[in-house]
KEPA-737544 format. One record per residue (C-alpha): x, y, z; residue number from 1; residue in three letters. Coordinates in nm, 3 decimals. Each point is the difference from the previous one (the first is absolute). Layout:
BEGIN
<site><u>X</u><v>Y</v><w>Z</w><num>NUM</num><residuo>ala</residuo></site>
...
//
This chain:
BEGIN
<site><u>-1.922</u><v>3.935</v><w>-4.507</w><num>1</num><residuo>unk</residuo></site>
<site><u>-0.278</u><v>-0.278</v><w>-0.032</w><num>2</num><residuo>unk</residuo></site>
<site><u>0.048</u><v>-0.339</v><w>0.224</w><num>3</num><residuo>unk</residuo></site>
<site><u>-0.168</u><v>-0.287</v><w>-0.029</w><num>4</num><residuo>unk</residuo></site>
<site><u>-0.072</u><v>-0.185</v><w>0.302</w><num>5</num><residuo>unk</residuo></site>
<site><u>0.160</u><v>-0.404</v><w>0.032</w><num>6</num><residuo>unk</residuo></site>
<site><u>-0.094</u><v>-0.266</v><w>0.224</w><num>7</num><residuo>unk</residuo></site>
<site><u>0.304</u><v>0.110</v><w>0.208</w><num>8</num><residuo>unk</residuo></site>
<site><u>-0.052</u><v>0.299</v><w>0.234</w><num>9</num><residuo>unk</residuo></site>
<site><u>0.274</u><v>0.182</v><w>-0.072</w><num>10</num><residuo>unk</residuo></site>
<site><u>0.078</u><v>-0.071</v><w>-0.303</w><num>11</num><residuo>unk</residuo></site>
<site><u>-0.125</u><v>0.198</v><w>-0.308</w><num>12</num><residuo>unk</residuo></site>
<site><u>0.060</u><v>0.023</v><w>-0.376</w><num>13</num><residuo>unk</residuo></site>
<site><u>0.049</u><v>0.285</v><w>-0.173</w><num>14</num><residuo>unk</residuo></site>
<site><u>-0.120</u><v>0.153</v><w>-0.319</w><num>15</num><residuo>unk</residuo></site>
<site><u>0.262</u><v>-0.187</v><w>-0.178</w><num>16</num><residuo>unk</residuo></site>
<site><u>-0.120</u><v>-0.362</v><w>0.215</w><num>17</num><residuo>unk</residuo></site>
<site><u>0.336</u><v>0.018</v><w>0.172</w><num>18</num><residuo>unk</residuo></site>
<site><u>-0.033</u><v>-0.069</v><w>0.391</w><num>19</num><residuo>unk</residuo></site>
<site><u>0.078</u><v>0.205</v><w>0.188</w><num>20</num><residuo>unk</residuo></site>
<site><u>-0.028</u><v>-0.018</v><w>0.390</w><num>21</num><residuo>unk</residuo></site>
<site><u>-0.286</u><v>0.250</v><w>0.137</w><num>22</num><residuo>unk</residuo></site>
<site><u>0.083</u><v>0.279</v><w>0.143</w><num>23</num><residuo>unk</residuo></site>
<site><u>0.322</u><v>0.081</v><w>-0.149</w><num>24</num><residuo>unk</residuo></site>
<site><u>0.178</u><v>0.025</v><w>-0.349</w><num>25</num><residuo>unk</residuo></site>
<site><u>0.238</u><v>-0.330</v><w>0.035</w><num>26</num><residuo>unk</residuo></site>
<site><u>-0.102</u><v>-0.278</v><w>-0.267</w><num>27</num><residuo>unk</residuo></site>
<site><u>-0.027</u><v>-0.351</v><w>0.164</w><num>28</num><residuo>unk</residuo></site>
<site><u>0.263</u><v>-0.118</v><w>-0.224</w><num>29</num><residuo>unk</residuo></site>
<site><u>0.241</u><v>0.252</v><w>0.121</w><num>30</num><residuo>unk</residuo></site>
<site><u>-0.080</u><v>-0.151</v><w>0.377</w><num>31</num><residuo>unk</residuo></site>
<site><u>0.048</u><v>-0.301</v><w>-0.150</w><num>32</num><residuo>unk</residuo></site>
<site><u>0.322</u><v>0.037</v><w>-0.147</w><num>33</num><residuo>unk</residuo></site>
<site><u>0.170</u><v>0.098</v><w>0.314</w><num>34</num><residuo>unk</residuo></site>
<site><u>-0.179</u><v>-0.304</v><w>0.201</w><num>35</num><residuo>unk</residuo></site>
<site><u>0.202</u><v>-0.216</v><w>-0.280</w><num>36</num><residuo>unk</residuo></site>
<site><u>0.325</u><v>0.172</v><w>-0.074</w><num>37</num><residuo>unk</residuo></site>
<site><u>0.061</u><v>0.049</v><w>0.325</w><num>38</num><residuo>unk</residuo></site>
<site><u>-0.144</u><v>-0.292</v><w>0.216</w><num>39</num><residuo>unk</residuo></site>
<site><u>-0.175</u><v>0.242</v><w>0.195</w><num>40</num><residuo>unk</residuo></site>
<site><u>-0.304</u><v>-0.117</v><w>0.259</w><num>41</num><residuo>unk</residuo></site>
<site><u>-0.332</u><v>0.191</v><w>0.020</w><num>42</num><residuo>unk</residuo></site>
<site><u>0.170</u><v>0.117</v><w>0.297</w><num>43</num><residuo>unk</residuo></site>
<site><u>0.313</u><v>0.116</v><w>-0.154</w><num>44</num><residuo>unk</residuo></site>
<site><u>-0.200</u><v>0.121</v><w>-0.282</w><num>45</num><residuo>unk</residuo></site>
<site><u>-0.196</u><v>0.236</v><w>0.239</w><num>46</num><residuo>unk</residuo></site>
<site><u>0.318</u><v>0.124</v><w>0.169</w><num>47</num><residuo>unk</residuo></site>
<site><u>0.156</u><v>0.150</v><w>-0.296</w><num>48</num><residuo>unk</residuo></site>
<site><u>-0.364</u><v>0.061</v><w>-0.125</w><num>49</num><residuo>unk</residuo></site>
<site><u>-0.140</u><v>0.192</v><w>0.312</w><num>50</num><residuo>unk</residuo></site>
<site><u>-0.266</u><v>0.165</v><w>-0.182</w><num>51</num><residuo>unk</residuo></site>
<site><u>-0.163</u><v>-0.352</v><w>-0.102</w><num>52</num><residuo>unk</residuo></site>
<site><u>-0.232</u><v>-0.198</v><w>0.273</w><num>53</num><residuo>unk</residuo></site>
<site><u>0.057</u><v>-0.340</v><w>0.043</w><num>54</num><residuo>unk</residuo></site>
<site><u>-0.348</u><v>-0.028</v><w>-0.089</w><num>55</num><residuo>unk</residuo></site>
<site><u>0.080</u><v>0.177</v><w>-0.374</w><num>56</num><residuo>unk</residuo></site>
<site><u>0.369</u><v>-0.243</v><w>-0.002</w><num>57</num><residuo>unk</residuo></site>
<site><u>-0.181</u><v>-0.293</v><w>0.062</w><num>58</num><residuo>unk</residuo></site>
<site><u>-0.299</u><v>0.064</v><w>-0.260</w><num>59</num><residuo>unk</residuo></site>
<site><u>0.199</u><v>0.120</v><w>-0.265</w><num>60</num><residuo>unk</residuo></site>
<site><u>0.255</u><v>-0.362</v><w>0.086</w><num>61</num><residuo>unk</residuo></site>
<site><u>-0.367</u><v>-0.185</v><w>-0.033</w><num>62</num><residuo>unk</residuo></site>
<site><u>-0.052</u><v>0.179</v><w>-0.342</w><num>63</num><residuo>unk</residuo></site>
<site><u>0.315</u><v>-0.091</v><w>-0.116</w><num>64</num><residuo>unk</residuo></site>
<site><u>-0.014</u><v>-0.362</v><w>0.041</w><num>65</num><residuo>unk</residuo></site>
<site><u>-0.344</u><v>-0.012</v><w>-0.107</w><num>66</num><residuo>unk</residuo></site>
<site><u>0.098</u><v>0.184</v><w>-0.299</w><num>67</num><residuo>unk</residuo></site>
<site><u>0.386</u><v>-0.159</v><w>-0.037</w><num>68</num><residuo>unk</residuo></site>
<site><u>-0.027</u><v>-0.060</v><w>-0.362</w><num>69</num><residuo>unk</residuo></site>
<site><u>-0.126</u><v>0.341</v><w>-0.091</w><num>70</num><residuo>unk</residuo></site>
<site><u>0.253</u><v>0.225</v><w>0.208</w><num>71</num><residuo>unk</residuo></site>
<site><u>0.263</u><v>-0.248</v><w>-0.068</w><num>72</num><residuo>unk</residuo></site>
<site><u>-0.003</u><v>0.087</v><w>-0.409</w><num>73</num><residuo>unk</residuo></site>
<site><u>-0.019</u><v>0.357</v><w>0.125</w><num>74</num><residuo>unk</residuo></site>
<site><u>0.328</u><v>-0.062</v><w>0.177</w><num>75</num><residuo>unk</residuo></site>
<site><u>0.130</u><v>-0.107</v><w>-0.262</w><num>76</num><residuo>unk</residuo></site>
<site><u>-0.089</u><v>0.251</v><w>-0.268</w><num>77</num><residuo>unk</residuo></site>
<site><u>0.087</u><v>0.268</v><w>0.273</w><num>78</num><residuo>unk</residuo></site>
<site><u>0.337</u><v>-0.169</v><w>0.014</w><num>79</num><residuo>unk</residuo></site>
<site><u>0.068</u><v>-0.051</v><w>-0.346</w><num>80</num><residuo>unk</residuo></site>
<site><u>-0.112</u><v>0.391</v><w>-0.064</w><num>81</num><residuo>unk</residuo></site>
<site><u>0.244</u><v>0.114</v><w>0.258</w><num>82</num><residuo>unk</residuo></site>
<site><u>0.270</u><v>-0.232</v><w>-0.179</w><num>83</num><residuo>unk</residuo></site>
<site><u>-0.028</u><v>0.128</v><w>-0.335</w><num>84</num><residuo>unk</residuo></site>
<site><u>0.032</u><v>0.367</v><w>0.142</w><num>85</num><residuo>unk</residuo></site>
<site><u>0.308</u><v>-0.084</v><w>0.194</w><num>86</num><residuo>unk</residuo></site>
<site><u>0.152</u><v>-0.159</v><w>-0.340</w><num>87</num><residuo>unk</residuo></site>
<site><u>-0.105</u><v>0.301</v><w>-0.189</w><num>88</num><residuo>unk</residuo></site>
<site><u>0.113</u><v>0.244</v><w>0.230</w><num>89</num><residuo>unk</residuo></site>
<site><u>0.349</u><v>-0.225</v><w>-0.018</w><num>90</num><residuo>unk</residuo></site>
<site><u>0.292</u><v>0.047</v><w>0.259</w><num>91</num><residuo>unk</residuo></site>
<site><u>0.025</u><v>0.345</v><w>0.196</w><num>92</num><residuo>unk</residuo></site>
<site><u>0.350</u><v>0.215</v><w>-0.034</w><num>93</num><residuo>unk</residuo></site>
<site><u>0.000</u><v>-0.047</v><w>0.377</w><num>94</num><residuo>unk</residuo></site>
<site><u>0.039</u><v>-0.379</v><w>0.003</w><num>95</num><residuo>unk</residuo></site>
<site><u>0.259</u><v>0.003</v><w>-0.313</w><num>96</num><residuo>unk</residuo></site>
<site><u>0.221</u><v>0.229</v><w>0.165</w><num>97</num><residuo>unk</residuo></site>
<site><u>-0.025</u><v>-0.280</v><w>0.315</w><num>98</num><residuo>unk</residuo></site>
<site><u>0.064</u><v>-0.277</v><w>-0.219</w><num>99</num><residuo>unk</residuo></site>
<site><u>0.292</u><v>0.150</v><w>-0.165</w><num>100</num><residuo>unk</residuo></site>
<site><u>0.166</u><v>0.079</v><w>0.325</w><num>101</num><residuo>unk</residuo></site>
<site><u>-0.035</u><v>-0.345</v><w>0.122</w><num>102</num><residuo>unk</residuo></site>
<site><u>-0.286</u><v>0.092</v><w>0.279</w><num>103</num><residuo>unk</residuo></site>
<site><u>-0.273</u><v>-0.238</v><w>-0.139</w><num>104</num><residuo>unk</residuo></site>
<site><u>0.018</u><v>-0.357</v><w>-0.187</w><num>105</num><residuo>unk</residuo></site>
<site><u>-0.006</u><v>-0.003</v><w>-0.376</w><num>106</num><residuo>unk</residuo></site>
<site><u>-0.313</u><v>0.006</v><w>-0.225</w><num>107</num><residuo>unk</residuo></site>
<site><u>-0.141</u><v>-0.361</v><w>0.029</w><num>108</num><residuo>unk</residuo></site>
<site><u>-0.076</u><v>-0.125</v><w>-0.404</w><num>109</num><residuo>unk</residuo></site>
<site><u>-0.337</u><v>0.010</v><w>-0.146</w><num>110</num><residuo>unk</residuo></site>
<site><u>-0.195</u><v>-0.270</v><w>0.073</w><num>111</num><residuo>unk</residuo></site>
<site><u>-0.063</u><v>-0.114</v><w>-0.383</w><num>112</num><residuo>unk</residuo></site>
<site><u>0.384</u><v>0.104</v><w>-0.025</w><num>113</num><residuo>unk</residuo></site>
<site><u>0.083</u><v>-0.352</v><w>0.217</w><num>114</num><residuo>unk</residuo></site>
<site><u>-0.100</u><v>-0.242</v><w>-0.263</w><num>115</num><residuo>unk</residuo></site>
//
């Protein structure tokens, strides 16, 4: 696989241009995502991340404020991708079979069904 060097030390971008934090496989937005959706620290980050340095947390944090605008719209489009294959894939036979008996709440309406 062929990196290319940034000005942060350990972070690198793929053949695609997706960074990627050196050393390892894990995409900086995929750190990232757990720093927001969870609150998490650096710290925190590293302890349920144990194969990351601080040093690689902490770059690939710098990279991703540097670069907020950019790995925000990937987010975004990661989110939105994820949504449409949840939708497709529709409710699982598992769930219904909860819902009938009463064990979960009710399917909430569609969001353009509200209007």
């Amino acid at each position: 696989m062929a990196l290319t060097a940034t000005e942060y030390k350990y972070v690198e971008l793929d053949e695609g241009n997706v960074p990627i934090i050196a050393g390892t496989t894990m995409k900086v937005v995929e750190l990232v995502e757990a720093h927001i959706a969870y609150g998490w620290s650096p710290a925190e980050l590293h302890l349920n991340h144990r194969y990351l340095t601080m040093s690689q947390i902490h770059s690939a944090l710098a990279y991703y404020w540097d670069y907020k605008e950019e790995l925000d719209a990937d987010r975004e489009r990661r989110f939105e991708y994820a949504e449409k294959l949840r939708l497709e894939a529709g409710e699982s036979s598992f769930a219904k079979k909860l819902r009938a008996q009463g064990l979960i709440a009710p399917k909430p309406p569609m969001l353009g069904a509200l209007s």
